[in-house]
C-alpha positions, 0 to 999 in steps of 0.5 A: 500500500503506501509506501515511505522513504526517508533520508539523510546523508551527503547527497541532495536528498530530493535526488536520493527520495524520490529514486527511492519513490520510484522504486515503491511505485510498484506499490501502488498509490494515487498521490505523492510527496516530499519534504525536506529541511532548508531553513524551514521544511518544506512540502511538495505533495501532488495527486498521480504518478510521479512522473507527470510532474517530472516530466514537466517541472522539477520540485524547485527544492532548494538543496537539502541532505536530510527529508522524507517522501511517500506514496499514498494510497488512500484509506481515509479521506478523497484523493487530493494534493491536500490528503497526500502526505507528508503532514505539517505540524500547526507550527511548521516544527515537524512533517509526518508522513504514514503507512498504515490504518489508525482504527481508533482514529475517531475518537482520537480525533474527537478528543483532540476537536473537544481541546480546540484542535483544528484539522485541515484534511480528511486523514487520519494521518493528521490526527497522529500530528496532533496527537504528538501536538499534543503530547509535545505540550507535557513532554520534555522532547519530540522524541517522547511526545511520538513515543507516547502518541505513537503508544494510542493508535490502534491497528497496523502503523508506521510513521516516519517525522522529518524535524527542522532540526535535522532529525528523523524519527520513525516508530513501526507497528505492523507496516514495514519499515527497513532502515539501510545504512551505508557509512553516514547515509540512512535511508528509510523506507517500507521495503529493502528494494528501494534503497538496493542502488545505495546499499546493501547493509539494513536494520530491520525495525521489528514491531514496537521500536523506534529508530531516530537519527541525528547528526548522522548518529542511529538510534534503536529505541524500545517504544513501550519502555523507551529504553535503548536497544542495540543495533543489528545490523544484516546484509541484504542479497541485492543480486537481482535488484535491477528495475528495468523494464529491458525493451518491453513495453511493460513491466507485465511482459517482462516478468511474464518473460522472466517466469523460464529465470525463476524456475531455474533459481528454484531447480538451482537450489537444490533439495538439500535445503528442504529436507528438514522442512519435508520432515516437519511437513510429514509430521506436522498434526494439520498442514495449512497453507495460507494467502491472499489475492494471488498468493491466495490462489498459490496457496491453494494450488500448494496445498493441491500439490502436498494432497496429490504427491506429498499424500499430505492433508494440507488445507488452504486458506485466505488471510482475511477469511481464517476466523473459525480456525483460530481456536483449531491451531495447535502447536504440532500444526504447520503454515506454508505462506507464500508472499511476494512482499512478505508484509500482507497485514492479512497474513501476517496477523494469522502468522503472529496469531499462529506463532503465540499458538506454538504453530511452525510457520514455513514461508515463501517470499521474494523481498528480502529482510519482509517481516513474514521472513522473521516470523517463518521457522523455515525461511525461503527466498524466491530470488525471482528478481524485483516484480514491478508490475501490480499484478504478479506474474512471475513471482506467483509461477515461481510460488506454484512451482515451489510448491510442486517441488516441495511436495515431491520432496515430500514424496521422496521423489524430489530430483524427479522433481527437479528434472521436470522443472528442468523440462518445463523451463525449457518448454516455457522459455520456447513457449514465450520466444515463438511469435506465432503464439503471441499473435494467435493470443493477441488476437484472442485477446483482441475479441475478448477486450470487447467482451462484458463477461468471461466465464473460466472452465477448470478441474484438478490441477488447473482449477487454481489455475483459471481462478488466478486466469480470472484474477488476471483478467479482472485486475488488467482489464476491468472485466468481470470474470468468473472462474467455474469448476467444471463439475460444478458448471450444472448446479448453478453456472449453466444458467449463465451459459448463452449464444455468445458467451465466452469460455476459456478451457484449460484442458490437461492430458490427466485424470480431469481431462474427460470431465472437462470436455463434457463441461464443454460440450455442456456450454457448446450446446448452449451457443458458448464461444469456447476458447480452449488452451490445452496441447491438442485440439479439440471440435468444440473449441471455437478457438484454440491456443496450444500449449505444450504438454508438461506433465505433472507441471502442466498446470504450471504451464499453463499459466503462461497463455492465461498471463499473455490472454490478461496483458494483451487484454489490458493492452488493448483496452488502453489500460494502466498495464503496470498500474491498474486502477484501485489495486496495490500490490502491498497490501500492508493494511487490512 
């Protein structure tokens, strides 16, 4: 969600902000803003991307080594130069900016209305300014005024606070805060990856601390106690931390292109690493595992694999929906999450619900030194390079495919499921590098953009599958569409189904695959323009996008068309490829 980013050092801080907000763009927001120190602090705050205002004036700051920025996606309030962060203080003293919900943020506000405070915008973000305001008067610093103010809001919040006096003061509760250090430069921000051209050394602020900085000088403080806490200080791996989109048109593409690069870093480490983690699976009481959005559907398709080849009862679950399982978790349970950001506020509330319970937590995360990273007993990084397009692609073939493996080593049978991930990248790389199939889906895609509703047809190892077909499609295009289990189709869809009406196919050569070609001839019946992706053709598909037959990676397979179907949608609707409207791709408040 919103992103922050702080520093202070020997460079021109505007220059070094707004890199690092560029780098949380993929975030997602609808408003940006900076502030840096020159005398007095100074605001520069604008609705839309940050590259409309660059690309026709600069910030006209004047130079500063110390300032903050942030990227907004709002929660409280309209989207407004007004709303966008970072806030002043009344008397110019400090400027703050947040990521995160303050839940008790109404009767704070009344509170403080009841002692004559006056606000400005709609935030509630300004009401963590007042408060401090407010705590300042009783206070012997700025330090401890946030330090208590920050004690009163409820929910998931970090805030970073610039002062005119050149300090940086940043207390985390829930949202992410990392803070990377290269000599007498301190960058802050919400992610590792936004400061990777800096540095590669990082703090990694854990719940209910606050980090100051002064005259170059870092502090870690406990927030309840105040008291001081000794400094740990990591290496974080920035091998793949280049943003570049390399010649493509969008990011999207490029990721998708990227999918053959990430199954060679799973098939590249090996099973050694996992066979501990294969032996807490196989005795754990209950498997779970756990996600939301995309990893929601990666989650599921996991726990399919450990059903099928690991023969482990493994149930998936979404983040913001697992209530009734709250008093079921045990100590001999276990949690499989996989996350691009490791931050998902959703999941992460489970995982610290689960680990108080004596509950294992396995995780599978792409961004270095996330908070799901430090709460896992078994840490796995994808290594699947930075994803900056909203919707995941690459990272969510990487966390399907790592489930297959895993549940292989499960099995005991773990090469052989290295060599078929060998296989099915070279089967894939072929796949994105031949021309005619791009043009067969782009022009698919071309009559499907036109289209009000799309229905998806699955079963076994491909329902997962047209579910994240249907999440793709939905995010790029703006179109409704609904992924349907194929032998539910007659309890309810088929009414649904009439002249016209597309449906996409994704057909296996497995155990499902006759159920599914009755499914088709059900809607063909009943005038459904059938679109099938399957390896062999088949006289009830109106149209057809071949795709090679991996075996029992098919499915993973056959993301890859499903992807190129949602993009090239997305492209000639003349959307947002990389940014689509309403959607983040950190999702750090619930």
């Amino acid at each position: 969600m919103c992103g922050i980013f702080g520093y202070v050092g020997s460079k021109n801080a505007q220059e070094v902000i707004l890199e690092g907000l560029k780098r949380l763009e993929y975030r997602g927001y609808d408003s940006w803003g900076i502030a840096i120190v020159a005398d007095e602090i100074k605001l520069n705050k604008k609705v839309g991307a940050i590259g409309d205002l660059l690309q026709t004036s600069s910030l006209q700051f004047p130079t500063s080594n110390i300032g903050i920025g942030h990227t907004r996606w709002a929660t409280h309030g309209g989207i407004s130069d007004t709303n966008a962060h970072p806030h002043l203080s009344s008397d110019k003293s400090f400027a703050l900016a947040q990521n995160g919900i303050v839940e008790n943020y109404s009767q704070l506000k009344s509170a403080l209305l009841k002692k004559g405070y006056k606000f400005t915008t709609e935030t509630d973000t300004e009401v963590i300014v007042k408060l401090i305001e407010d705590k300042q008067i009783t206070k012997n610093s700025l330090k401890e005024a946030v330090r208590v103010a920050f004690l009163e809001l409820h929910g998931r919040n970090t805030i970073i606070v610039l002062t005119k006096d050149n300090q940086l003061i940043a207390a985390r509760n829930g949202s992410p805060l990392v803070v990377g250090i290269k000599g007498k430069e301190i960058f802050f921000s919400s992610d590792t990856l936004s400061f990777a051209p800096f540095t590669d050394k990082a703090l990694i602020v854990d719940n209910g601390q606050m980090v100051i900085v002064k005259d170059s000088k870092l502090e870690l403080f406990d927030i309840k106690s105040g008291k001081k806490i000794p400094l740990k200080i990591e290496k974080i791996d920035f091998k793949t931390s280049k943003v570049d989109k390399e010649g493509y048109d969008h990011f999207m593409l490029k990721e998708i292109h990227e999918s053959p690069y990430v199954l060679n870093q799973i098939v590249n480490h090996g099973i050694d690493a996992y066979l501990d983690f294969a032996k807490a699976i196989k005795n754990a009481e209950n498997v779970y595992t756990i996600g939301s959005g995309t990893a929601g559907v990666a989650a599921s398709q996991i726990a399919f694999y450990m059903r099928v080849f690991g023969k482990v009862r493994a149930e998936a679950v979404i983040g913001a929906d697992i209530y009734e399982y709250y008093n079921l978790l045990e100590k001999n349970d276990l949690i499989i999450a996989p996350s691009q950001s490791g931050e998902t506020a959703d999941v992460l509330e489970v995982l610290e619900i689960a680990r108080q319970r004596g509950v294992k937590i396995a995780s599978y995360v792409n961004m270095p030194g996330s908070t799901m990273i430090r709460l896992s007993d078994f840490k796995f990084l994808s290594r699947a390079g930075p994803e900056i397009c909203v919707m995941s692609t690459k990272v969510f073939t990487s966390q399907i495919a790592w489930g297959y493996l895993i549940s292989k080593v499960v099995s005991g049978k773990g090469k052989i499921g290295l060599e078929n991930l060998k296989k099915l990248s070279i089967a894939m790389d072929e796949y994105l590098n031949t021309e005619s199939n791009h043009e067969n889906i782009k022009k698919q895609a071309k009559v499907l953009a036109k289209k009000k509703d799309i229905f998806l047809l699955g079963k076994f190892q491909n329902f997962n599958i047209i579910k994240e077909g249907m999440i793709k499609m939905i995010e790029g295009s703006y179109i409704h569409a609904h992924g349907i289990p194929a032998g539910d189709l007659k309890h309810y869809a088929i009414t649904l189904m009439e002249r016209g009406v597309p449906v996409i196919v994704v057909l296996s050569e497995d155990v499902a695959k006759d159920d599914v070609i009755n499914a088709v001839n059900q809607v063909k019946a009943r005038g459904a323009l059938v679109y099938g992706i399957a390896p062999k053709n088949h006289d009830k598909f109106d149209y057809f996008i071949p795709v090679p037959d991996t075996g029992e990676t098919s499915a993973i397979m056959n993301v890859i068309p499903l992807q190129l179907l949602a993009y090239y949608m997305a492209v000639e609707r003349g959307n947002n490829v990389d940014k689509p409207r309403n959607i983040a791709k950190s999702v750090t408040v619930k």
